[in-house]
GUPA-271233 format. One record per residue (C-alpha): y, z, x. Coordinates in steps of 0.25 Angstrom, whole numbers, padded with zeros to 4 digits, always signed. Each point is the difference from the previous one (the first is absolute). Example, Ala and Ser with C-alpha at 12.3 -4.5 7.8 and 13.67 -1.06 7.14 Angstrom:
% residues 2
-0018+0031+0049
+0014-0002+0006
% end
This chain:
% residues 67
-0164+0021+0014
-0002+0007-0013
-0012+0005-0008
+0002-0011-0011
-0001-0011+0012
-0015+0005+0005
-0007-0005-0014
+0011-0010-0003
+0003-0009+0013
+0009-0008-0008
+0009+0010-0001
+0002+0001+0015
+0003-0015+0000
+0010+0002-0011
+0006+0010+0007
+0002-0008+0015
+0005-0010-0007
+0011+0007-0007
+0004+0006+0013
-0001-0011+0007
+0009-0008-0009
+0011+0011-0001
+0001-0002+0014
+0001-0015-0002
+0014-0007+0003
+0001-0014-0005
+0012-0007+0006
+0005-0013-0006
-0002-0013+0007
+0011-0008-0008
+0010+0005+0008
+0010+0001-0012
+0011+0011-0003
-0002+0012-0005
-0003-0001-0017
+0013+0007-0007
+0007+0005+0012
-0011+0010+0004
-0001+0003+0014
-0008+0010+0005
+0002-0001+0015
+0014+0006-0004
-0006+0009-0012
+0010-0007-0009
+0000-0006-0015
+0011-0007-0007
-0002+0000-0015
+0009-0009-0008
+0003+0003-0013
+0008-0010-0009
+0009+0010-0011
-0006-0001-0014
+0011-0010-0009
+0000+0007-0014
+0006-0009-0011
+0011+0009-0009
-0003-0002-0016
+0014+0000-0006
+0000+0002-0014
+0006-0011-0009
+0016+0003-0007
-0008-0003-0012
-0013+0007+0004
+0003+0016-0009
-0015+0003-0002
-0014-0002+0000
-0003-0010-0014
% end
């Protein structure tokens, strides 16, 4: 309890609640996958990552300079 909490006891609620949700572990029901190949019972995540497709500007034969 802190000093603050003696003539604010909303403070005291706020802070509870804050602990209380820290320690709150919401498991989902759905009983679907893991979402993008996160599994934390193994401590691994796989990130894929698709390589960047750059398009080449090739200058024109006829093409010498700016106008």
């Amino acid at each position: 309890m802190s000093f603050l909490e003696i003539f604010q006891p909303g403070l005291k609620h706020l802070r509870e609640e804050r602990d209380r949700q820290k320690m709150l572990v919401v498991r989902p029901s759905h009983g679907g996958g893991a979402p993008m190949g996160i599994d934390l019972d193994a401590g691994k995540a796989t990130i894929a990552v698709t390589p960047p497709q750059f398009e080449l500007d090739e200058p024109d034969a006829q093409d010498t300079g700016p106008a």
